[in-house]
Every structure is written in C-alpha cells, then in structure tokens.
N, C-alpha and C positions, 0 to 999 in steps of 0.2 A: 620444286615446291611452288611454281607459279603457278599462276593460272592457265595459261597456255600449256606448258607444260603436262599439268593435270588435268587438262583438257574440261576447267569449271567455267571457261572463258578465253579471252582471247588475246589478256596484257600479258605485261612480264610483270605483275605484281603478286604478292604473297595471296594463295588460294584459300576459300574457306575447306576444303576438305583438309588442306594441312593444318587449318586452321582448329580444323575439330581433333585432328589425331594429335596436336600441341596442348590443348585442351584436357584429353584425356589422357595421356601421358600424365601431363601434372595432375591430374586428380588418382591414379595409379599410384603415385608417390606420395599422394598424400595421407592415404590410407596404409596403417599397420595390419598386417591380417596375420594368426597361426602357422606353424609350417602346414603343407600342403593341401590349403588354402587358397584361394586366390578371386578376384572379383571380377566380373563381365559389364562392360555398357551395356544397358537395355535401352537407354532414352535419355536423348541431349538434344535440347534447344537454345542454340546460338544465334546472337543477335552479331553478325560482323560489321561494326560501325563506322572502319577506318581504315582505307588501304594504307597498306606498307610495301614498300619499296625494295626490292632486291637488296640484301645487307644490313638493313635497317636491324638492329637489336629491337626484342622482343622479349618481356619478360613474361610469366604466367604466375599466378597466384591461386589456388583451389583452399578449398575451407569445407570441414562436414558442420551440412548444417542441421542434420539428422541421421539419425541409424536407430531403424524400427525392425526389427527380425533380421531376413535379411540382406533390406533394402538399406545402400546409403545415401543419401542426398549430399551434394554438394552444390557449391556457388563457385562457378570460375570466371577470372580475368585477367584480360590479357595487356599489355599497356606497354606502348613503347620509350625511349628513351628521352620521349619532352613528359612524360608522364601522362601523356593521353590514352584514355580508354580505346583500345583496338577492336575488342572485341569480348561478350559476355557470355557466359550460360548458367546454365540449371542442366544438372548433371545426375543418372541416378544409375548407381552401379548394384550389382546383386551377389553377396558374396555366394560360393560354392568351395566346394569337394574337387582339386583338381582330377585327381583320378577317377573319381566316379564319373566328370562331368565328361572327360573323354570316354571312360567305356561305354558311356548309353551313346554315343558317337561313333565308337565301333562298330556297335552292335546291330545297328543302320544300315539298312539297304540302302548302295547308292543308287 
C-alpha cells in the first residue's frame, strides 16, 4: 500500500491511491442499500494532507450528507492515531441494479 509499491511515488509511505480505495471502502459501509442493489464511485475529490508511516493506524469515518435520486453524497475522513486529519473527500456514489448494471456490460463489444 505504499507508495513505491503503488508506484504513486517513490517513499515507503501510505499511498494516495490506497488512500482513495480506504476512503471508499468506508463509504460502501456506510451506505444501506436493497438486496440486489449496490452503489458505484463516479466522483471523489481527496485532499491527502498527512503522510503516514508504514503500520501507523488509520481510522476512516464516511457520513451521507445527501441522497437526491440516485445520487449519494458523502463526506470522508481519515485521521490517525494522535487524531490528526490524514486525509479528506467529498465523495458521490450512484446507486444501481446489480444485475442490470452487469448485463448492459455483457452485452458490450469488447
């Protein structure tokens, strides 16, 4: 999950790309949906304000701070174990149809 690693850079510090799938993860959990249901990212803007250190705990916190149709908004952050802000976003996931949302995916010339 570092950087080097994820090749977003070149430390052995915690990456922002792991940094976004930590992010949506918890907002995935945040959200209750129907059975077969389920919600897609379309759009996250992360501010990474704080490296962290290989081992360092990290916790996430996600919030809806809207749901219009079937968009939902969220507010994420991340903050490590002195309680500093790690890192932030605005997060906006798009419920669907898991089955439908694969068959128009099938049906797809690759």
């Amino acid at each position: 999950m570092t950087a080097a690693y994820m090749g977003s850079g070149t430390l052995e510090v915690f990456s922002t790309p792991a940094l976004c799938a930590f992010m949506e993860n918890t907002a995935i959990k945040a959200i209750t949906l129907p059975e077969g249901e389920t919600s897609l990212g379309v759009e996250i803007n992360i501010e990474h304000l704080k490296a962290s250190m290989v081992g360092e705990t990290l916790t996430a916190k996600a919030e809806v701070v809207a749901h219009e149709g079937h968009s939902i908004y969220l507010q994420i952050e991340v903050k490590n174990s002195r309680n500093e802000i790690v890192g932030s976003a605005r997060h906006t996931r798009v419920v669907v149809s898991a089955e439908r949302f694969l068959s128009k995916l099938k049906n797809k010339p690759i």
